[in-house]
C-alpha positions as CSV (number, residue, x, y, z in Angstrom):
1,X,0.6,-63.6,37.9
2,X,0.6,-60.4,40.0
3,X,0.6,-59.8,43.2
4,X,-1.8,-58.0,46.0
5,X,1.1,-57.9,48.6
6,X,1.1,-54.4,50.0
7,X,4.8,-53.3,51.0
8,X,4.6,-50.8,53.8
9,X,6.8,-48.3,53.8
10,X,10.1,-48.8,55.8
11,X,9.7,-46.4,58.9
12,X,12.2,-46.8,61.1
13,X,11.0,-43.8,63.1
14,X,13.2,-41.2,62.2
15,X,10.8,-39.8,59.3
16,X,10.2,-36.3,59.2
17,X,6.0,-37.0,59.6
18,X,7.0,-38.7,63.0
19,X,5.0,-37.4,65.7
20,X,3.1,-34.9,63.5
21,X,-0.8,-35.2,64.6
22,X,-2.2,-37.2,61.5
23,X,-5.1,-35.2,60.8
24,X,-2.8,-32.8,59.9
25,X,-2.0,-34.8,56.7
26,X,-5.9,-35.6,56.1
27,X,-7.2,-32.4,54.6
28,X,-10.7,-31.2,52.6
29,X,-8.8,-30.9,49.4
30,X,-12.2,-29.6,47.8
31,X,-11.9,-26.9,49.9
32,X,-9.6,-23.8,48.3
33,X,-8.9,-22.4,51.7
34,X,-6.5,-25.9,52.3
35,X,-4.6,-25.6,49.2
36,X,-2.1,-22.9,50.4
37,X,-1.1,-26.2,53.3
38,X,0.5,-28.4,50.3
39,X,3.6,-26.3,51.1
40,X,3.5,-26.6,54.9
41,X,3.1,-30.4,54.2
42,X,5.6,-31.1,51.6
43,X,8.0,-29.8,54.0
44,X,7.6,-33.0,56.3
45,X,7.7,-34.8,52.9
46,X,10.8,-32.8,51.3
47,X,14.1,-34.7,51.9
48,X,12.7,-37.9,54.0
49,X,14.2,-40.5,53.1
50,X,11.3,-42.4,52.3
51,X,9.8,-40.0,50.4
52,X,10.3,-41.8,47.0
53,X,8.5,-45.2,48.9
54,X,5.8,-43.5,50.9
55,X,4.5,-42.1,47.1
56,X,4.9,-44.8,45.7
57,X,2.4,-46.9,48.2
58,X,0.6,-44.7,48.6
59,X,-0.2,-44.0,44.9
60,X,-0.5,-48.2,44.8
61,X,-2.7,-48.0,48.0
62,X,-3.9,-44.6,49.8
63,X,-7.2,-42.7,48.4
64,X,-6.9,-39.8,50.9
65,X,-4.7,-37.7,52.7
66,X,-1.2,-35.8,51.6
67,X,1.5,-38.6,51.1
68,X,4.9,-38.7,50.2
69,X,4.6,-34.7,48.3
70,X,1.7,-36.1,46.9
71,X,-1.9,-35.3,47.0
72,X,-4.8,-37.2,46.8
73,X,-5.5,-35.7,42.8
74,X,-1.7,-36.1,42.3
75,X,-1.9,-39.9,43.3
76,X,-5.0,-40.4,41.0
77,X,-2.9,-38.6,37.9
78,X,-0.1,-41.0,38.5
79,X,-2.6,-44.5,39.0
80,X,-4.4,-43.4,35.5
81,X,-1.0,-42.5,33.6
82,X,0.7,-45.7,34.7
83,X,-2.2,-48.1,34.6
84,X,-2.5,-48.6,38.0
85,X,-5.8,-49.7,40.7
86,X,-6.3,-48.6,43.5
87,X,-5.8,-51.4,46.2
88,X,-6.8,-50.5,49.8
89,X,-4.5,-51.7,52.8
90,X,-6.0,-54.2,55.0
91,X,-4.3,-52.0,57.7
92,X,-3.7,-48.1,57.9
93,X,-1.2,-46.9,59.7
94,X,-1.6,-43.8,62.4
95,X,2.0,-42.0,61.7
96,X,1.4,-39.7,64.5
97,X,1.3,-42.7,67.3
98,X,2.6,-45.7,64.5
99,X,-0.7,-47.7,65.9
100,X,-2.6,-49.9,63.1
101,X,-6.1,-49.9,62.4
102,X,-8.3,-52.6,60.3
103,X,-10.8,-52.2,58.5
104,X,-13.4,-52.6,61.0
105,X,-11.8,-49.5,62.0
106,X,-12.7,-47.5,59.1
107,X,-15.1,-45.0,61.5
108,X,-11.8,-43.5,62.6
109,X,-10.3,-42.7,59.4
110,X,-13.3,-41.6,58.1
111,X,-13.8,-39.0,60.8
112,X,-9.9,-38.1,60.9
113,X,-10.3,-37.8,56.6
114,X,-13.8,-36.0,56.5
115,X,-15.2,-38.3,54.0
């Protein structure tokens, strides 16, 4: 039997995204004038050290947004190669202010996300 627990990532507030406005990690990746930001981004991402556990929820758990070093196509790659679904979080979590939202809440991350 498998399980639909979602493990959060461990922040303990020292992560490199802490503080960084969230909409900043939300970008149009259809548009080619944000791809040059991946590198600006993965340099919250590079050395964290939960780098390795923020990917790996959010490739179990986040459609949008840059997570972990990985973008929204990269975390679609990785669910299709390793047989994994898509399971969306009761709860999203604002990394800029660490406040929660539910899904009644989804207005807001659909106006921070674009979509």
């Amino acid at each position: 039997m498998t399980s639909n627990a979602i493990n959060y990532p461990d922040y303990d507030g020292t992560e490199n995204c802490v503080g960084v406005e969230v909409s900043t990690f939300y970008l149009d990746y259809r548009s080619s004038s944000n791809r040059g930001d991946e590198g600006y981004l993965a340099s919250f991402c590079n050395n964290c050290h939960i780098q390795a556990e923020c990917a790996e929820y959010a490739t179990k758990h986040e459609a949008h947004g840059y997570w972990g070093g990985l973008t929204p196509t990269d975390r679609q790659v990785a669910r299709k190669k390793r047989g994994i679904m898509l399971v969306l979080p009761e709860l999203k979590i604002d990394h800029g202010t660490r406040r929660t939202y539910t899904k009644q809440d989804d207005s807001y991350w659909s106006e921070l996300s674009g979509y």
